[in-house]
C-alpha atoms as an extended CHARMM CRD file, in Angstrom:
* protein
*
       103  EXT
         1         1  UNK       CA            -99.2350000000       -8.8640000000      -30.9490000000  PROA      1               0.0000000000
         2         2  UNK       CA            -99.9130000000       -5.5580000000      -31.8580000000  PROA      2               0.0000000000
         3         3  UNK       CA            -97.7790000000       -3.7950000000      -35.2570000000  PROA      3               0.0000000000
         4         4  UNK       CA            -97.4240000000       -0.3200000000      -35.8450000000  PROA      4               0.0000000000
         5         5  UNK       CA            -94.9760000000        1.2250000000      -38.6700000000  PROA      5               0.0000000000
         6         6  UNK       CA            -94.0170000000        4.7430000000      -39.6940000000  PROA      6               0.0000000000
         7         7  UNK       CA            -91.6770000000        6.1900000000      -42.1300000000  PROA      7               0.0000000000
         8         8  UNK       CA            -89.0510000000        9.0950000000      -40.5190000000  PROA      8               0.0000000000
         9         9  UNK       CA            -86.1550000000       10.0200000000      -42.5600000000  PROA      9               0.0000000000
        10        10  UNK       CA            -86.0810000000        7.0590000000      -44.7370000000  PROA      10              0.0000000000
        11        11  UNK       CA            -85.9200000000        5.0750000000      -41.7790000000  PROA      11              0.0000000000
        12        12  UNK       CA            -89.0650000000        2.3460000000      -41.2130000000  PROA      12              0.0000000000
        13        13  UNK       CA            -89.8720000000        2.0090000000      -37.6640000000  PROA      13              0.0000000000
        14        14  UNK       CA            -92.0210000000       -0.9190000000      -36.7060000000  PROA      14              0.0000000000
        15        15  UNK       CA            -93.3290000000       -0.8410000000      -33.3350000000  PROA      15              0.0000000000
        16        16  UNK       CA            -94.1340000000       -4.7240000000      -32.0890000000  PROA      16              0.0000000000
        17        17  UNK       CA            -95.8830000000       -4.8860000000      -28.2810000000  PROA      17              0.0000000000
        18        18  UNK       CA            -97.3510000000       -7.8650000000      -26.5440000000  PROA      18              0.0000000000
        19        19  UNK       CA            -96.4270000000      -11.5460000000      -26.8590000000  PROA      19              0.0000000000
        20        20  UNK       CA            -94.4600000000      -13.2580000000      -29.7530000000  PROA      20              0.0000000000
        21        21  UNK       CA            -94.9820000000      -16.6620000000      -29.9190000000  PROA      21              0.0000000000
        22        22  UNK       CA            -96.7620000000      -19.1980000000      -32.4280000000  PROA      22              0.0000000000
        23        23  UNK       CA           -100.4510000000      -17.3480000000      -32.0870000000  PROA      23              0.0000000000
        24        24  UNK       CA            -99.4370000000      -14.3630000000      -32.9550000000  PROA      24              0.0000000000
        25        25  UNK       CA            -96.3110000000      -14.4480000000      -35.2740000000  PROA      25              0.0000000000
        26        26  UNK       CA            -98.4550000000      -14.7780000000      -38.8220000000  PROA      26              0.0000000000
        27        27  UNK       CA           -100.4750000000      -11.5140000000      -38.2550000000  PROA      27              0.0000000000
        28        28  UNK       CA            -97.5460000000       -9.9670000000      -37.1520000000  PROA      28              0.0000000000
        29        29  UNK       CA            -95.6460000000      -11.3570000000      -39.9580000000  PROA      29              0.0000000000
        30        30  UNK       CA            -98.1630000000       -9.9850000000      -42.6120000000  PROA      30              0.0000000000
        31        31  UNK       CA            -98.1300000000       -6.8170000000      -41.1820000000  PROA      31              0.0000000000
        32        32  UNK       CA            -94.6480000000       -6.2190000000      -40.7390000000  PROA      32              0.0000000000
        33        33  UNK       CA            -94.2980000000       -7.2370000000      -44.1600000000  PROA      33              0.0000000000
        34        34  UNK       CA            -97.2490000000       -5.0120000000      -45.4100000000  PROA      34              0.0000000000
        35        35  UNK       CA            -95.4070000000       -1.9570000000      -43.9870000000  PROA      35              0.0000000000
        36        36  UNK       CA            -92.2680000000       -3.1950000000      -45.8850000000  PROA      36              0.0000000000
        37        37  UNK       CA            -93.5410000000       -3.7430000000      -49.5300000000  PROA      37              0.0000000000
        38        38  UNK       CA            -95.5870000000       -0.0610000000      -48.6190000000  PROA      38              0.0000000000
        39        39  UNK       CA            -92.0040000000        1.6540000000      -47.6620000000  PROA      39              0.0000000000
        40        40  UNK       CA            -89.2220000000       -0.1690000000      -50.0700000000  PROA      40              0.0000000000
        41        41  UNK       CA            -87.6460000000        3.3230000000      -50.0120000000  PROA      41              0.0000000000
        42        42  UNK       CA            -86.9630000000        2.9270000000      -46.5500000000  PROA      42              0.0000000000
        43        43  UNK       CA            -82.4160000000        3.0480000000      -45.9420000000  PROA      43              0.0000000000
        44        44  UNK       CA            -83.1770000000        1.2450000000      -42.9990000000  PROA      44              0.0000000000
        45        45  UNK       CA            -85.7230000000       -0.9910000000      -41.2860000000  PROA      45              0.0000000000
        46        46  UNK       CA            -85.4630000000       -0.7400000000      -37.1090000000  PROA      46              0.0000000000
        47        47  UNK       CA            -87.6770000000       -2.9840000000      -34.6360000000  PROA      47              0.0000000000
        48        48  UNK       CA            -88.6750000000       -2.1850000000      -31.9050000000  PROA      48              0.0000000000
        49        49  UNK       CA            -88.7690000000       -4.8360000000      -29.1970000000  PROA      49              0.0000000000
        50        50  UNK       CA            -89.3080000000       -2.9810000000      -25.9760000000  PROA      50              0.0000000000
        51        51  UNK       CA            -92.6840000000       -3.6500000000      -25.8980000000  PROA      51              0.0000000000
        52        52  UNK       CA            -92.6450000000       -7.1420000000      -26.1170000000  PROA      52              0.0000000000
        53        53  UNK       CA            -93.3930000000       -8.9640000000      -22.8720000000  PROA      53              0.0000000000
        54        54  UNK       CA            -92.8390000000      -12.5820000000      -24.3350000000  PROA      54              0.0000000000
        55        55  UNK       CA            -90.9000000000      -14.3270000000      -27.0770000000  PROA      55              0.0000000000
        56        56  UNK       CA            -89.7400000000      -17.7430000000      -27.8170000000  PROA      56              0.0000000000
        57        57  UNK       CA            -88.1600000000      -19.6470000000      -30.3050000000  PROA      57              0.0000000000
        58        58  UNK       CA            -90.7920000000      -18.2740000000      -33.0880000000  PROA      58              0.0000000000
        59        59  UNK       CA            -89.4610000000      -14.4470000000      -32.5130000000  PROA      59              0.0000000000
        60        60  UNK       CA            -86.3440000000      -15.8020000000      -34.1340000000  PROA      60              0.0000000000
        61        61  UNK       CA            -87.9640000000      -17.1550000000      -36.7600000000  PROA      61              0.0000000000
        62        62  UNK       CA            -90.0610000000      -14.4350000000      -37.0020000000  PROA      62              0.0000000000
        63        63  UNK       CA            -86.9500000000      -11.7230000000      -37.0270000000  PROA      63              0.0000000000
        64        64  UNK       CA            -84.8540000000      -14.1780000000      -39.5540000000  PROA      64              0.0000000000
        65        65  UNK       CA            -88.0560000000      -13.9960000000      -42.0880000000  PROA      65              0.0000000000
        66        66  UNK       CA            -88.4650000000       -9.9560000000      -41.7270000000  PROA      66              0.0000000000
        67        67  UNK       CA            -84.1150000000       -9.8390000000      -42.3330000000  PROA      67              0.0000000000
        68        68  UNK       CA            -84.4820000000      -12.0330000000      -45.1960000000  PROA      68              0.0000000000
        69        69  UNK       CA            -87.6310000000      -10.0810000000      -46.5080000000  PROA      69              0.0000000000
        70        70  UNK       CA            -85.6470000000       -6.4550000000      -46.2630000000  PROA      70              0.0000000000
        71        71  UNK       CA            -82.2300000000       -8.2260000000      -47.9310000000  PROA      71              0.0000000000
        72        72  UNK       CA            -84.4220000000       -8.4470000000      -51.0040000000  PROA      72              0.0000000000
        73        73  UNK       CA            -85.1850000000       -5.6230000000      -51.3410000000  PROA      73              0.0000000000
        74        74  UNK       CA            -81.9290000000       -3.9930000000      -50.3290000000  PROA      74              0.0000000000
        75        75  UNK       CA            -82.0230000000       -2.7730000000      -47.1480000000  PROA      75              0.0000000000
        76        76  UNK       CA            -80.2440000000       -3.2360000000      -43.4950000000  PROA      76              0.0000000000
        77        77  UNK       CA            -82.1330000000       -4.3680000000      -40.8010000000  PROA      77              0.0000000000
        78        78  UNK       CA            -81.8600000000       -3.8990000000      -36.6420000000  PROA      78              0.0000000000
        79        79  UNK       CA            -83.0850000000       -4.8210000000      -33.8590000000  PROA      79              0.0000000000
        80        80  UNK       CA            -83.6900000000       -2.0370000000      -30.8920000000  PROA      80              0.0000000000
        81        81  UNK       CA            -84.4800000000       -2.3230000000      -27.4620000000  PROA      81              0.0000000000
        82        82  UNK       CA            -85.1630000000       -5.8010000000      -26.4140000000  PROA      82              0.0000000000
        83        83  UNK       CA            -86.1570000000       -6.2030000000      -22.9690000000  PROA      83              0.0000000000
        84        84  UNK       CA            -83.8360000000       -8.5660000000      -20.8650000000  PROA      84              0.0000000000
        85        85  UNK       CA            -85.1790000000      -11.5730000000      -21.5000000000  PROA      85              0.0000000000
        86        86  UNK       CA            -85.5780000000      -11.4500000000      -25.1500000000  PROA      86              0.0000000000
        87        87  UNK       CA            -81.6830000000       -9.7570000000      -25.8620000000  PROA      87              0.0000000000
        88        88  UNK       CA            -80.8500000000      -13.2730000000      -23.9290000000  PROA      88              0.0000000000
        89        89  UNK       CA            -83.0310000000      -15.4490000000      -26.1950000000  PROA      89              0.0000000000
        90        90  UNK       CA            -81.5400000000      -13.3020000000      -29.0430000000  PROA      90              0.0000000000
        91        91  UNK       CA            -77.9920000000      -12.9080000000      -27.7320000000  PROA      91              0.0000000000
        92        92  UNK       CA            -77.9400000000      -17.0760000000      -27.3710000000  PROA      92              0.0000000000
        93        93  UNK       CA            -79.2420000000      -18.0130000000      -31.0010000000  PROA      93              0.0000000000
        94        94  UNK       CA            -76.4300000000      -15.7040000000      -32.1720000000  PROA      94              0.0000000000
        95        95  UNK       CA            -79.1310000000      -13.4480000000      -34.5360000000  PROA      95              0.0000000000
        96        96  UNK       CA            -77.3420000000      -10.0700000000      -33.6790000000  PROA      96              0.0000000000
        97        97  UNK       CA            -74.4680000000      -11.5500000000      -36.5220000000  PROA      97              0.0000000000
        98        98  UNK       CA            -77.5770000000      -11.4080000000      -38.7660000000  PROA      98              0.0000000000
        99        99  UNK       CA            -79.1460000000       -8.7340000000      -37.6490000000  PROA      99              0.0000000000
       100       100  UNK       CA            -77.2850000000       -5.5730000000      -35.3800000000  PROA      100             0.0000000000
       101       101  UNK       CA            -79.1140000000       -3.9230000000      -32.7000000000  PROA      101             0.0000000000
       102       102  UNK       CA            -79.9460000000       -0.4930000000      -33.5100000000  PROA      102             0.0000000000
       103       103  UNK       CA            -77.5090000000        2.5010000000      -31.7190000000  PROA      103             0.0000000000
């Protein structure tokens, strides 16, 4: 799993591309939440799914933690362009009441 992150307009974009799944969801964790604690000016946090070939149940996990992370410190989180398979995984667990998909 491969994490990039930029600020833009006090918006956080962090880029995830590959597979999500149990052996690669704690470096991606730490440096999703690296970029956070870097940019707690940030209004908004988006991620950016389309890149992600694979996810399973962990990517939930995964997006819960980085929601739960950003409500500390204030600030909204979405989800943007999941690719058809992950908006189903996503869509079925019922995260988009948690966390909106970008627009």
């Amino acid at each position: 799993m491969v994490v990039t992150g930029y600020l833009r307009d006090k918006i956080l974009h962090l880029d995830l591309s590959g597979e999500m799944d149990e052996c690669s969801a704690q470096d991606a964790r730490a440096r999703c939440d690296k970029f956070i604690e870097d940019n707690i000016s940030a209004k908004k946090i988006v991620i950016n799914l389309s890149e992600v070939e694979f996810m399973d149940s962990t990517g939930i996990g995964f997006l819960i933690g980085r929601y739960k992370k950003a409500n500390r410190y204030g600030v909204k989180l979405y989800i943007e362009k999941p690719n058809f398979a992950a908006d189903k995984i996503l869509n079925l667990s019922g995260i988009y009441s948690l966390i909106p998909k970008a627009e």
